[in-house]
N, C-alpha and C positions, 0 to 999 in steps of 0.2 A: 329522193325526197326533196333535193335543192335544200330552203328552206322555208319547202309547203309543210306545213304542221300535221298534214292531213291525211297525205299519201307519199307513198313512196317506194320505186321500185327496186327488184334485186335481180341478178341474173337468174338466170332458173335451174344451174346447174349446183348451185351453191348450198353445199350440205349443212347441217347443223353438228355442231361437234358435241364431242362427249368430255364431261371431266378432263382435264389433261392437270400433267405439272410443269408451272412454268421455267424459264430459264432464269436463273440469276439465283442471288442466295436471298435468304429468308429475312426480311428486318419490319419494322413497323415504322410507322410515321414519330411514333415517341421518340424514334433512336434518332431521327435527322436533329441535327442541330437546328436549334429555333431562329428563321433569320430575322435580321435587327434592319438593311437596310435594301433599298431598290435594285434591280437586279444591275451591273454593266456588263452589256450584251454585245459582242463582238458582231459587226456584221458578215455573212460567210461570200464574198466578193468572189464569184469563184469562175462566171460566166465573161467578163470581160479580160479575165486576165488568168486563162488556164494554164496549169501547170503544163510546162516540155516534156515531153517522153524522150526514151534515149536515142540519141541523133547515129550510132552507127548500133549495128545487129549485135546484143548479147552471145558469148561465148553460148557454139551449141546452135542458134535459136534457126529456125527455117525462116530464110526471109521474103518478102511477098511482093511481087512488082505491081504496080499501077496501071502498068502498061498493057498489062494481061487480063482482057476479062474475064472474069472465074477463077484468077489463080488462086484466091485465099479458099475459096468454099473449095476448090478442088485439093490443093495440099495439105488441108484440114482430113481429108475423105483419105488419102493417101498415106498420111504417119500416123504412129504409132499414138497412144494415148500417152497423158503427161510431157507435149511436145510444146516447145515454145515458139512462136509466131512474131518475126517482126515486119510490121509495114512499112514499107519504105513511106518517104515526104512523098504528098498526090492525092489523085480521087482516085481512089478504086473502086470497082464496079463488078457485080454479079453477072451472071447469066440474066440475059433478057425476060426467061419464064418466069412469072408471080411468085412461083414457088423455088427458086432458086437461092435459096439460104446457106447460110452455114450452119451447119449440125457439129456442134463441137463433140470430144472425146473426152473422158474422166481427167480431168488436172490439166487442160489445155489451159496454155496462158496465150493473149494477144496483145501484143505492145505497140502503139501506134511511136513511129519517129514525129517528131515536129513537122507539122502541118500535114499529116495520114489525116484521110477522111475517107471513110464507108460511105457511100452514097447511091443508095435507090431509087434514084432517077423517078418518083413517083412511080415507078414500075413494080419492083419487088413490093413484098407483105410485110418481110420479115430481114429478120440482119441475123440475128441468133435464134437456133431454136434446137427442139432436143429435151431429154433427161438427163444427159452427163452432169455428175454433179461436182461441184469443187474447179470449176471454170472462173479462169482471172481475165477483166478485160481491165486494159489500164493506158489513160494516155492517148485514144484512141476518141473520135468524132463520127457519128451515127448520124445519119440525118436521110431524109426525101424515102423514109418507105411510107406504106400505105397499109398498113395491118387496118384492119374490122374494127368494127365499135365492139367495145368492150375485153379488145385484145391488143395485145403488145410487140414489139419491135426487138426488143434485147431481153435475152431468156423466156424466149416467147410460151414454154411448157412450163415456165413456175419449176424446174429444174432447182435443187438445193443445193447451198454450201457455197454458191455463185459470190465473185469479190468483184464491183465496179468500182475504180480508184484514176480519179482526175481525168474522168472522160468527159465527154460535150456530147447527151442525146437529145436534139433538136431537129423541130420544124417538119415532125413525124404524124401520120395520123394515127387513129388510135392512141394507146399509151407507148411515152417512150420505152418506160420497161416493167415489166413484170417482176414477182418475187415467189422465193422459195422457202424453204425453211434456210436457217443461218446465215442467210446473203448479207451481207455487206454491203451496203453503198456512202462511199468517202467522196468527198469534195471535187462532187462531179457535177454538172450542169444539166438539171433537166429543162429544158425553155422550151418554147411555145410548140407545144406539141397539139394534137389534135383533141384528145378528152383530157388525158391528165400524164403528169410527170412520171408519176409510177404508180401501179395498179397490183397492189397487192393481195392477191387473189389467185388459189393454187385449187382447183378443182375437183384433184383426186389426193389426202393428204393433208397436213394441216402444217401452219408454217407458224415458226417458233423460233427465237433467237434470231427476231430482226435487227438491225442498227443500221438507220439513216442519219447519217453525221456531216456536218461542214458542208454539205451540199447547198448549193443554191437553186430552188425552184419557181420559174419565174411563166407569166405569161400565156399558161398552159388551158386548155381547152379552147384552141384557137377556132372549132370547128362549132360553137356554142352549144352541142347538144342540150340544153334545157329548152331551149328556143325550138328545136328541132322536136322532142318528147318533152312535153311538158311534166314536171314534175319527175323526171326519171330519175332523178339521185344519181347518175352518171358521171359527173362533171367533178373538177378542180385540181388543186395542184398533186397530191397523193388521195388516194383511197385504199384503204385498209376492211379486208373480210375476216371476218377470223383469226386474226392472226394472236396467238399466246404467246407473249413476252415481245414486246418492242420494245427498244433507246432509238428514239429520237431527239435527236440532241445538238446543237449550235447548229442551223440549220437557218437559212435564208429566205422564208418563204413568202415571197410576193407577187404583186400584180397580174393573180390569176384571176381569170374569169371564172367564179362561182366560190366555192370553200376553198381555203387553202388546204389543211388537214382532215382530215374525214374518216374517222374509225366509225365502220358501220355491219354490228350484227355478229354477235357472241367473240366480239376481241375482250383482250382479259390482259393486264398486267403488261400496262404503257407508262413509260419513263419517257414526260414529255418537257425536257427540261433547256433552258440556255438558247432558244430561240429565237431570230427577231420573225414576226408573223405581219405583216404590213401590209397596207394597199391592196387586200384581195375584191375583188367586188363583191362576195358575200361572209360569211362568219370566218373569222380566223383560224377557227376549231368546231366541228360537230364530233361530240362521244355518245354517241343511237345505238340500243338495245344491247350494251357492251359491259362491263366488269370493270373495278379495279384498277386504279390507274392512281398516278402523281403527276401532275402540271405544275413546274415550278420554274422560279429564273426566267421568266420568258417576256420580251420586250413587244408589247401588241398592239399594233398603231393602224389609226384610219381603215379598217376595215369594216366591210360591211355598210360602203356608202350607198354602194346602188341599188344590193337586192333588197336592205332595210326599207330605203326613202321608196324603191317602188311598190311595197307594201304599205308605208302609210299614205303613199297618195291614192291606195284605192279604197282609202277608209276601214283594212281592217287592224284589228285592235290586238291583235297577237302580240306579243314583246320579242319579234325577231332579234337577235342577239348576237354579239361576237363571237361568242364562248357558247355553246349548244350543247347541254347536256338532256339529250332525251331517251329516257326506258333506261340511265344509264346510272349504276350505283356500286357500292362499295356491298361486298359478298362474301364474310367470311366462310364459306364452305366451297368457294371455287378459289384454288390455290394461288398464290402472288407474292408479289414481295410488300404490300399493303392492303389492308382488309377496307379499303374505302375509295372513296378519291379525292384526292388531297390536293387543294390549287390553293396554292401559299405563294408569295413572294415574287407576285407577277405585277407588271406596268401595263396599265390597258390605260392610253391614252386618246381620245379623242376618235373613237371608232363608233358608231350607230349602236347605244347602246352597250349592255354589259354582258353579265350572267344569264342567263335563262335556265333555269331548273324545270322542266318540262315531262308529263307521265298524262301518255292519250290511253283515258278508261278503256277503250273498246279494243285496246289492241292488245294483245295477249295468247297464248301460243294453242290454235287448233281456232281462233275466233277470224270469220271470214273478211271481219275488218283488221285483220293482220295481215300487213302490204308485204311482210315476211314471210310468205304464206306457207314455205315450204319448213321454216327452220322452229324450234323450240328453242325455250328456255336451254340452257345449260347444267340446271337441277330437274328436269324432265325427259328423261331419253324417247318416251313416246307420245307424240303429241295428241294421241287418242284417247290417255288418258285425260287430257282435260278437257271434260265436258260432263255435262249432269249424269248420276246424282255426285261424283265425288270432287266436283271441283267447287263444289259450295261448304266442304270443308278440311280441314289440315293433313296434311300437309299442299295440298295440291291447291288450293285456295291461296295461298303465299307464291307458293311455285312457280305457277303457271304463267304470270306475269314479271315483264322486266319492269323491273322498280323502281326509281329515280329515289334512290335512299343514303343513309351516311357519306353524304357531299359536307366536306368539310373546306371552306374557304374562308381563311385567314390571313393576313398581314400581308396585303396585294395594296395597290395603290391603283387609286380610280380615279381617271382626270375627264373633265368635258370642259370644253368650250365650245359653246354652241352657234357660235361665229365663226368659227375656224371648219366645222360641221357640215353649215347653210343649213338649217332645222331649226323651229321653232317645238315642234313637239315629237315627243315616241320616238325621239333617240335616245332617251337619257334614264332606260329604264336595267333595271335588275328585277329579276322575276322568278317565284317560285308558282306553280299554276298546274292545273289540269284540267278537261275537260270534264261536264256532266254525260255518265255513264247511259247511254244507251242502246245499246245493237253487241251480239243478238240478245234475241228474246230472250235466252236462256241464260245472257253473263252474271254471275253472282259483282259484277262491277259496277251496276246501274247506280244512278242518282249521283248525290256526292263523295260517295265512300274514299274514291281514289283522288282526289282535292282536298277532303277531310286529313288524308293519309301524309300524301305529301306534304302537305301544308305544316301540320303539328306531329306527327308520329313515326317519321322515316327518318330521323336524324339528321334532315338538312341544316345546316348550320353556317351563318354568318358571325364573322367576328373578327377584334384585333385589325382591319380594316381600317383605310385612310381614302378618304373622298373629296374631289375638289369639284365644283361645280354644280348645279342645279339637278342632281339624282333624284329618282322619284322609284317607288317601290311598288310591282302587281303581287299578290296571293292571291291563292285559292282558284281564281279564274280572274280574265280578263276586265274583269269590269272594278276589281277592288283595287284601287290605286290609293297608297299610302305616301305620305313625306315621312321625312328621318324620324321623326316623332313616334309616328304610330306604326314606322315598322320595330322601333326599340323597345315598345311600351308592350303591356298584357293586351293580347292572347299570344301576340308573335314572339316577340322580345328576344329580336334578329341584331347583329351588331353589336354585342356588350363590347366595350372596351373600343370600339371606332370612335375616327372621330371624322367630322363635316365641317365643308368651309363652303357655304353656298354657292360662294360667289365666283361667276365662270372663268375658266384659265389655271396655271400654273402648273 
C-alpha cells in the first residue's frame, strides 16, 4: 500500500485467520492510569555500540572456527539438539552453494564472542532456516546474504519460540528476519537491510506473543522496493501480518526508507508503547485492516517528510499522515487486552502531518476492490458469504467490512512548525475521512454511507489533547477542511477539553 490510499498489495500466500485468544491478561483502557504529562522516551542506541558476547567458549558449549568454511552449518548437522555454539572472534563463512544455511535443532543456542560475524558473501540466501523451535541467537552479526523479496535471513521458516538478544542483522537483502510465534527480539540492530528489518509473516500458522524490545531499527529498505513495484506495501523498517498479540516497546525506529512500523491485515492486540519513531521517510505507524491495539508513550519526530511532500507536490488532496489508521478499529468480539484503539500520551512533533483515521468504501471482504483479496474479516470465516442478497443486511452488513471505529485519542501533544517542516500547506492536517462508495455494482457501501459512518457513528473520538501550531482538521472526505472552531463545534464536536496555541513552534 506505501501510502497509496488506493491500492495495495499482500503476498499471496497469506491466509486470513479465525478468531484466536490473544496473549497477555485481560484489562481495559479504564484500568490504565490516566497520564498527566509528555512521554520521556529513552533512545534505544543499540547499533553503534553493541553489546560483547562472551570472549572465551561457555562450559559445555561447541566451539566454531572462522577459519573453516562450513564449520557452524556443519557442527550444527552433527550435535545433538539443545547444543550450544560458540563463535569464535572473525568472519565465518558458509558453503559457497545459495543454499548452504544452517538449519538449527530444537533449543540450539548460538553465542557470537566479540567481533564473530556470519557473513554471506552476497552468495548465500539464508543464515538461519528451519522449524526448530526455541532457538537462541545472541551476540552474534548477520550480514551480506541475499534472501528474495519478501523473505528473510534469520529464522527464515517463521520457526517459533525463536530468542534474538544483542545481535547486529545488517546490509542483508530481503528482510533481516523473520518471526514466529513467541520470538523474542531484545536490543538487537536491524539496519539497512534490503526491504525491511523484520518481516513478520509466518505462512502456515499464526504468530502470537511477539515482543520487539530496545531494538534499534534503522535504514532498512535499502533496495527501495516501492520505486521498484509501485504501490506494493512491501517496504520499511518492520511489517507485521497477522500477528495476535504484540509488545512493541522502547524500540528505536528510524531513517527508514518508506513506514517505520507497519501492522497490516487481521493483527489484533498491539502494545505499541515507549517508542522514539523518527526520521522515517514515510508514516511513523500504519494499522490497515487490523484490530485492537494501544499506542502510548511514544516519542514521534519528523517523519513522513518525503513520501507526504511528494504527494502534495502532485496536487493530491489525501491527508497522508504520520500515524495511518486505516480499515483499522477497536472490536469488542475479537479478543485483546483492549476493546478499541487507544493512542494517549504520545509526542508527535514536527512530522508532515498527524492522525489520519481513514475507511476506503469499496474495500471490504469478497469485494474485487479488496487489494486483500484473499483474506476476510476476522468476524467472517467465509468470504462467500459476503455478497448479495445477505450482505445488504445484519449481521453481515457490519461484518463484512474492516471499520475504522472506537479510535480513541486523547491527551497526546501536537507540535508543528512549519519552518522547521519547509511546507507551507497539507502538512498540518488531522483527519477523519472516507471515500464516496462506488464499485461493485452490488456493494450495499455506495454513496456516503461509509463517510457518514466514520465521520459521526463509529466512535472516533478526539479529546483532552494539546496542540501547538497552525493545525487544520479534514472530515468526511477530502475536500472539508475545518479550523479548531468548526472541528469543536456541532455536528463534529471533536477535541472537548483540548486546547490550541496557533502560533508555530514549541
Amino acid at each position: 500500500m506505501g501510502i497509496n490510499w488506493r491500492r495495495r498489495a499482500l503476498p499471496a500466500a497469506l491466509l486470513a485467520l479465525a478468531l484466536s485468544t490473544a496473549t497477555g491478561c485481560k484489562s481495559t483502557p479504564d484500568a490504565l492510569p490516566k497520564p498527566t504529562t509528555a512521554p520521556v522516551t529513552a533512545v534505544a542506541r543499540v547499533c553503534a555500540k553493541p553489546a560483547a558476547g562472551p570472549a572465551t567458549a561457555p562450559a559445555g558449549a561447541v566451539t566454531v572456527d572462522p577459519a573453516v568454511t562450513g564449520d557452524l552449518a556443519a557442527k550444527t548437522k552433527s550435535s545433538p539438539p539443545n547444543t550450544t555454539f560458540w563463535l569464535r572472534p572473525g568472519k565465518h563463512r558458509l558453503d559457497r552453494d545459495r543454499f548452504a544455511q544452517v538449519v538449527p535443532k530444537k533449543g540450539d543456542v548460538y553465542l557470537g564472542a566479540p567481533g564473530a560475524v556470519l557473513d554471506g558473501r552476497r552468495t548465500n540466501q539464508y543464515a538461519f532456516t528451519g522449524t526448530a523451535p526455541d532457538v537462541t541467537i545472541r551476540y552474534l552479526t548477520v550480514q551480506g546474504f541475499v534472501a528474495p523479496q519478501n523473505e528473510g535471513v534469520v529464522n527464515h521458516d517463521s520457526a517459533d519460540g525463536w530468542v534474538i538478544e544483542h545481535a547486529t542483522i545488517q546490509n542483508n537483502s530481503g528482510a533481516g528476519l523473520m518471526a514466529g510465534a513467541r520470538q523474542q527480539v531484545r536490543a538487537s540492530c536491524l539496519r539497512a537491510n534490503g526491504q525491511y528489518g523484520m518481516n513478520a509473516y509466518k505462512g502456515d500458522g499464526r504468530i502470537s506473543g511477539l515482543v520487539l524490545e530496545g531494538n534499534e531499527i534503522t535504514g532498512n529498505n535499502t533496495d527501495d522496493w516501492e520505486r521498484k513495484q509501485s504501490g506494493c506495501g512491501c517496504t520499511g523498517g518492520v511489517k507485521f501480518w497477522a500477528v495476535d498479540g504484540a509488545d512493541v516497546r522502547g524500540n528505536w525506529v528510524h531513517d527508514n526508507r518508506g513506514t517505520g512500523l507497519w501492522a497490516d491485515t487481521n493483527n489484533n492486540d498491539f502494545l505499541i508503547e515507549d517508542n522514539v519513531l523518527e526520521a522515517n521517510d514515510g508514516a511513523a505507524l500504519i494499522y490497515e485492516t487490523s484490530y485492537n491495539a494501544v499506542v502510548r508513550g511514544n516519542t514521534i519526530r519528523r517523519n513522513n517528510w518525503v513520501e507526504g511532500r511528494k504527494y502534495a507536490d502532485r496536487g493530491d488532496s489525501f491527508p497522508f499522515a504520520t500515524v495511518y489508521l486505516s480499515e483499522s478499529g477497536g472490536e469488542p468480539r475479537v479478543h485483546a487486552r483492549t476493546d478499541k484503539i487507544d493512542i494517549y500520551r504520545n509526542v508527535l512533533e514536527n512530522n508532515w502531518s498527524g492522525i489520519t483515521l481513514w475507511e476506503n468504501a469499496d474495500r471490504f471482504c469478497n469485494s474485487p476492490a479488496n487489494t486483500s483479496s484473499g483474506d476476510c474479516t476476522l468476524l467472517v470465516k467465509d468470504k462467500k458469504r459476503c455478497a448479495q442478497p445477505g450482505i445488504d443486511t445484519a449481521p453481515l452488513y457490519a461484518d463484512c467490512r474492516w471499520k475504522t471505529q472506537r479510535v480513541d485519542i486523547h491527551d497526546n501533544r501536537f507540535v508543528l512548525d512549519k519552518s522547521v517542516v519547509d511546507c507551507t500547506v497539507k502538512c498540518d492536517r488531522m483527519a477523519v475521512l472516507a471515500n464516496y462508495g462506488t464499485y461493485p455494482d452490488w456493494s450495499p457501501y455506495q454513496g456516503e454511507r461509509v463517510a457518514e459512518a466514520i465521520t459521526r457513528t463509529q466512535h472516533n473520538r478526539w479529546h483532552d489533547n494539546v496542540y501547538v501550531g497552525p493545525w487544520s482538521f479534514v472530515v468526511h472526505d477530502p475536500s472539508r477542511i475545518l479550523d479548531s472552531a468548526q472541528w469543536q463545534a456541532t455536528p463534529y464536536r471533536q477535541d472537548t477539553g483540548s486546547t490550541f496555541r496557533a502560533q508555530d513552534g514549541g
